[in-house]
C-alpha positions, 0 to 999 in steps of 0.5 A, spaced: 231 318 505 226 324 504 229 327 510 236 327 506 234 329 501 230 335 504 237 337 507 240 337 501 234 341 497 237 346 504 243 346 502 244 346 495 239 344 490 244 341 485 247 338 491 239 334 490 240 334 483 246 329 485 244 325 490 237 323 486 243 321 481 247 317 485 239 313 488 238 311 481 245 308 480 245 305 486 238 301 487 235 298 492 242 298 495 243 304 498 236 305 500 238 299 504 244 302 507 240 308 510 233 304 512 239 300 516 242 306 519 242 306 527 237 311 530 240 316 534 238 317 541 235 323 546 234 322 553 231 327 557 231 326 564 227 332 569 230 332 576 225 331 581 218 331 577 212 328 580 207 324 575 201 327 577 205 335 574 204 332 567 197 334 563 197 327 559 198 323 567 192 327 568 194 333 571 189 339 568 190 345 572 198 345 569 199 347 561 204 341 558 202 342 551 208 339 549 211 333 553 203 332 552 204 332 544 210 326 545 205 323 548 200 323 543 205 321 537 208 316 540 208 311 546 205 313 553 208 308 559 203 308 565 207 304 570 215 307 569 218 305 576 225 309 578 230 304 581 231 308 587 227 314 589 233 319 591 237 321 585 244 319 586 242 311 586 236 312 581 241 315 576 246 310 577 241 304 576 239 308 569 245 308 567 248 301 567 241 298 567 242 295 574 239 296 582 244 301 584 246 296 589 250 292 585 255 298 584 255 301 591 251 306 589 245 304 595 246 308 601 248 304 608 245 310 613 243 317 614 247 320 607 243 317 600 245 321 596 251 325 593 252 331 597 260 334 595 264 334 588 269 333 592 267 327 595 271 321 593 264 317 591 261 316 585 259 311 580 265 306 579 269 306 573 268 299 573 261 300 571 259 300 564 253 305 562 249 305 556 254 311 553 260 308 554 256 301 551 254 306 545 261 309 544 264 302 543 258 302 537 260 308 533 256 313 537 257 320 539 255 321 545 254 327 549 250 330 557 249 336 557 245 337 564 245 334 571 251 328 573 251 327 580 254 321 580 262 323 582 267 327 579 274 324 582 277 318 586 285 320 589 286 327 586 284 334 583 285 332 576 284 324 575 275 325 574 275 317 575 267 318 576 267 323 571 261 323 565 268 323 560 270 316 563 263 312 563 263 314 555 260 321 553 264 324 549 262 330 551 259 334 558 257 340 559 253 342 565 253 340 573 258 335 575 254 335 582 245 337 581 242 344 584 241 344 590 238 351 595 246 352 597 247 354 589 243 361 590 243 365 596 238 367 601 235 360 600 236 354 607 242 349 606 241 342 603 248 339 606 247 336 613 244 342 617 244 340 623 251 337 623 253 345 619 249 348 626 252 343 631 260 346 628 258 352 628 255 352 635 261 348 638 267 354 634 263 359 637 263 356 644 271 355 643 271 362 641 267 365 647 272 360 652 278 363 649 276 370 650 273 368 656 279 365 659 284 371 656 280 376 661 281 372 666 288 371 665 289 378 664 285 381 669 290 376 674 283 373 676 285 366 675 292 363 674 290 360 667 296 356 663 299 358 657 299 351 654 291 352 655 290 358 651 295 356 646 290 349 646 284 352 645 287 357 639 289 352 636 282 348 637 278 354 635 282 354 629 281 347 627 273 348 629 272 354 625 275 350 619 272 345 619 265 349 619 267 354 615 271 351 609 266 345 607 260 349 609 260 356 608 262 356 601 259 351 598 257 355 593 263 355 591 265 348 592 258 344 589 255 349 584 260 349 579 258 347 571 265 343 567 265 343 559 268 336 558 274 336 565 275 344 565 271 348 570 268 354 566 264 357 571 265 357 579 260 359 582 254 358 577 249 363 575 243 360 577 239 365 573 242 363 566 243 356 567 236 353 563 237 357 557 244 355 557 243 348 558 238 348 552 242 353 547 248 346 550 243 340 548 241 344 541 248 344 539 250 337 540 244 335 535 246 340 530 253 338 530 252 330 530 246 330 524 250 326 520 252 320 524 248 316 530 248 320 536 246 319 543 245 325 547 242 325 554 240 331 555 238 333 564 235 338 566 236 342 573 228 343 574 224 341 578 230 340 584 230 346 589 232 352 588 225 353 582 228 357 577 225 365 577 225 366 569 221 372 567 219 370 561 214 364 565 214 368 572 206 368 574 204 365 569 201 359 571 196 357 576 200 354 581 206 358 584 214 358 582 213 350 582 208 351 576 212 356 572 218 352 572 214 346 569 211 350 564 218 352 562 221 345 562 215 344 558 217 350 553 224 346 552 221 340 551 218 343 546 224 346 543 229 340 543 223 337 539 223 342 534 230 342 532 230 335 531 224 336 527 227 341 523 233 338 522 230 333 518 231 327 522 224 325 527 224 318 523 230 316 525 230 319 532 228 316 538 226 321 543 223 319 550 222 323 557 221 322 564 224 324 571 230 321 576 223 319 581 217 322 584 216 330 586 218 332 594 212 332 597 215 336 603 219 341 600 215 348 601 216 355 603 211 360 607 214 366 601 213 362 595 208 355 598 209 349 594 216 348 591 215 339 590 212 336 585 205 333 585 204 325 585 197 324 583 193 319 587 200 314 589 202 314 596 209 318 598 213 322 594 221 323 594 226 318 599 220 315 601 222 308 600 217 303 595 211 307 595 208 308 588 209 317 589 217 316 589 218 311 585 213 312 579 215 317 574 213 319 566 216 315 561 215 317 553 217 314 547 217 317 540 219 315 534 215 315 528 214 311 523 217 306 528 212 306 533 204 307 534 202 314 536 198 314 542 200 307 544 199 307 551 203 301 556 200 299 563 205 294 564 210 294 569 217 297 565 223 301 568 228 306 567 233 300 568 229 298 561 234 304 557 240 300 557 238 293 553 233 297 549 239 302 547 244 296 546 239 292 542 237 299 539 245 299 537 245 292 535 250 291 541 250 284 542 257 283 545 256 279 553 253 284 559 254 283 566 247 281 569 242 286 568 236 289 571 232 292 566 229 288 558 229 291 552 223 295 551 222 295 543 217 289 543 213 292 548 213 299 546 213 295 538 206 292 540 209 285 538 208 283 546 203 285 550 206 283 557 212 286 560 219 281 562 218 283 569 215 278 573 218 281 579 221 288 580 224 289 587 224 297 591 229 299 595 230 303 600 238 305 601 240 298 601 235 295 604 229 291 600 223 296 602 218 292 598 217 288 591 212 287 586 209 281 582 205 281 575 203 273 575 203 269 569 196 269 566 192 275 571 192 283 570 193 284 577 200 287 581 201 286 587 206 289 591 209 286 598 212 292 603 217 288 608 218 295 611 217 303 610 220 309 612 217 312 619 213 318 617 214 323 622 208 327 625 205 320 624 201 319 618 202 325 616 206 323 609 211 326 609 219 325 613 218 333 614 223 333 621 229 331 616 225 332 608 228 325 607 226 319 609 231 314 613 231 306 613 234 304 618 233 302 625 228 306 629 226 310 622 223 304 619 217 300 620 217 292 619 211 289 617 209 281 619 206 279 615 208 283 610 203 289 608 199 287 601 196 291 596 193 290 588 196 295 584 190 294 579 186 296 584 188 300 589 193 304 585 194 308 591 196 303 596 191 305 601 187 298 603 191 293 605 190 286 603 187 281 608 186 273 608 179 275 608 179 280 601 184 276 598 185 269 595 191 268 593 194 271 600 199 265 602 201 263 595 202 272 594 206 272 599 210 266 599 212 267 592 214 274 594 219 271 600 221 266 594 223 272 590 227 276 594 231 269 596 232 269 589 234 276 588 238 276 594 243 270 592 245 275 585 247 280 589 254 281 592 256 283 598 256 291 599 263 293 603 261 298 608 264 301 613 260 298 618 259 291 617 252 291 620 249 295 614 253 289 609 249 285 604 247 278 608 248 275 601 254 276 598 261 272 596 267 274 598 270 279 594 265 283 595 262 291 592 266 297 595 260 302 598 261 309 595 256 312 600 260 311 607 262 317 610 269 317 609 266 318 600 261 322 602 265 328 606 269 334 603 276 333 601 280 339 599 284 335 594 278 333 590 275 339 589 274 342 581 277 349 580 278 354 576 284 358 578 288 356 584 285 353 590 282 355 594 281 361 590 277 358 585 271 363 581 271 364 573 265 366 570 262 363 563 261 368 557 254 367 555 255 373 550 250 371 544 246 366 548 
């Protein structure tokens, strides 16, 4: 109430003057009404970021003075876990507070993420996230950053995936994410080897074409005219479809949308992290006078790194450093404003990352440009190793929760979707959920999770599993299989900088690789008969619980049946990471102006 008040005082004092009148009628009553008042929410999600970057996660040598800050007033989490550690099914299972799998969103083979706008895959309409379930509650809702969770499914303008359709009244920011495509002179992220493959065969059906002309020409050989025509056409089609999907790509993938409207094609990359702050601050500022929910997604830490002057060779560590220390500014100044809006007491506020830092991403010009993990073993698109998947998660809400709280129990980006709901007093029915709310543990009024088991998965393969038995502090964690590193025991999959987790590019355990968590966090001495009591009984609970979570799940229909879910029910989730969703269609593709001539600049006069 003193922060209206204060708001009043800012606008008029005889605004004050009035309101202090209609409180003392009024009674407890009022007072009630506003103590009752849902909190508004804001979620702050960095891309890529690896736990050990962070200086209040141990990190000494990179200033973070301001996520720090959250932490000291508010709820620190030490074992958050991502559901996916790749961006695309991470993501979706932040949204709907369910492992990807569950909504197609689990990849079936080499491709696990996203890689097109105009790819017809995306997050189904059928799925329901925490914006649309906050939406139904009375909330303003809004995303201004990141999505990569689809844009269209039939055609151009029907945004089925789109951020508008999953309950944000409003979106400004990347339909897709920042990839290395979005600025020139950096390597491309999109299927290279398949990019150098096309390219090679349009320059052969070139060089035969030109080849056999000459030799028609020069009459040194009869060469029919049904051949060349063929090849013509072919070299035609070949060049095509190399060049139109591939070469372009700036045009096609980095593009930023205001709500459905493509405002700037290809992005300026250089403005975008201002930009996206300036968007984030407005929509607080908009919505003071009503619950709000505002995700707020960053573009840093993914490659390409931002070159903002401002933070250029500022820190100890490269590009990389300097771009955490600019998220760490714009923590701060999304802090700020609600601060100075008067509304900290009624604001959660929280932060973490999509998953672990990319251990393999480096450059001889600028070195490291992937995140740091700290002491846990692997990184991004590692499967269930403790680096990709453990991320920062931080609550702040004062008045509501004890600054400087620390929770070593094992929680989850899954957990956002009860919470939000309980938060919104949402108490209509739900699908089966993953996640729990985390108010009574972030309140202190339990001191142990709800999770007993988590589950880690690698694509749609259950990768490994973790138990947090009744009665005991220790987390064992079970890998079935893990990725093939590549050169062996390198820790990184450096040939393709993603790991793969099918096939040859996995590596299955019997017995099951064992660790305790509580005591080697870094996954590095693996449990035996010998060095543990409980081995048998581990491991057999853990075979237990994974029969139990597979018969929750339904069948995924993939293209191949091979890569379908063994448990299932006859109906079945469509995948949307096969290779028919994936690829580029030209009927999807977002653009401003006619296709395929699309580019439009935004006007950041004033910005």
């Amino acid at each position: 109430m003193m922060e209206v008040l204060e708001r009043a005082v800012n606008r008029s004092p005889l605004s004050a003057l009035l309101l202090l009148s209609l409180l003392q009628l009024a009674g407890s009553d009022v007072t009630g009404e506003e103590v009752g008042r849902k909190p508004n929410i804001v979620l702050m999600m960095v891309d890529d970021l690896g736990i050990g970057d962070i200086g209040c996660y141990g990190n000494d040598t990179i200033r973070t003075p301001n996520i720090d800050r959250l932490a000291s007033e508010g709820v620190k989490l030490t074992q958050h876990i991502a559901a996916a550690p790749l961006c695309t099914p991470s993501r979706a299972a932040f949204m709907t507070g369910r492992y990807a799998l569950r909504s197609g969103m689990g990849s079936t083979g080499r491709v696990q993420v996203l890689l097109f706008v105009a790819g017809s895959g995306g997050l189904p309409p059928s799925e329901t996230t925490f914006a649309k379930r906050l939406q139904q509650q009375g909330y303003t809702t809004g995303l201004v950053g990141k999505w990569h969770l689809g844009v269209n499914c039939e055609d151009r303008g029907d945004h089925c995936h789109h951020p508008n359709q999953h309950g944000f009244s409003y979106f400004y920011g990347l339909p897709f994410t920042l990839f290395n495509d979005c600025l020139p002179g950096e390597d491309s992220d999109v299927l290279a080897d398949l990019q150098h493959t096309l390219r090679n065969l349009t320059m052969l059906l070139g060089v035969g074409l030109f080849t056999l002309v000459c030799v028609r020409v020069c009459g040194l050989l009869d060469v029919g005219l049904w051949l060349l025509v063929a090849l013509f056409f072919l070299a035609i089609l070949a060049t095509g479809v190399w060049y139109m999907p591939f070469k372009l790509l700036s045009t096609w993938n980095c593009i930023i949308m205001r709500n459905q409207e493509v405002i700037e094609q290809p992005m300026t990359v250089e403005t975008l992290p201002r930009r996206l702050l300036v968007e984030a601050q407005n929509f607080i500022k908009r919505n003071v006078d009503h619950p709000f929910l505002l995700l707020f997604s960053l573009a840093h830490m993914h490659t390409p790194l931002f070159q903002n002057p401002a933070f250029a060779g500022k820190s100890r560590h490269g590009r990389y450093g300097d771009n955490l220390e600019e998220v760490d500014w714009m923590i701060g100044e999304m802090t700020e404003t609600v601060d100075s809006l008067g509304l900290a007491n009624n604001t959660l506020m929280y932060f973490t990352s999509d998953h672990g830092g990319h251990l393999e991403d480096t450059d001889p010009r600028i070195g490291q440009k992937g995140g740091w993990n700290g002491i846990y073993k692997g990184g991004k698109a590692m499967g269930g190793w403790e680096g990709g998947i453990r991320v920062p998660g931080i609550f702040r809400w004062p008045g509501r929760l004890a600054a400087g709280r620390v929770v070593d129990e094992p929680t989850s980006l899954m957990d956002l979707y009860p919470t939000l709901k309980h938060l919104a007093k949402d108490t209509q029915p739900d699908r089966q959920l993953d996640g729990y709310n985390l108010m009574p543990l972030l309140e202190g009024k339990v001191e142990r999770s709800e999770h007993e088991f988590m589950f880690h998965y690698c694509g749609i393969y259950l990768n490994a599993l973790r138990w947090h038995p009744h009665g005991s502090d220790s987390i064992f964690k079970v890998h079935f299989f893990t990725p093939n590193f590549s050169p062996p025991g390198a820790g990184g999959c450096y040939d393709t900088k993603v790991c793969l987790c099918h096939g040859e590019h996995v590596t299955h355990h019997n017995p099951p690789l064992l660790y305790d968590l509580l005591r080697d966090p870094s996954e590095s001495r693996p449990l035996t008969p010998d060095t543990e009591p409980r081995y048998a009984e581990i491991l057999e609970q853990a075979a237990k619980a994974a029969e139990r979570h597979r018969s929750t799940l339904t069948k995924v229909q993939a293209s191949d049946d091979t890569h379908s879910h063994p448990n299932a029910d006859a109906h079945g989730v469509q995948s949307q990471m096969t290779w028919d969703k994936i690829l580029w269609k030209p009927w999807l593709q977002p653009c401003c102006g006619t296709f395929p001539f699309c580019g439009c600049k935004e006007d950041t006069t004033g910005i």
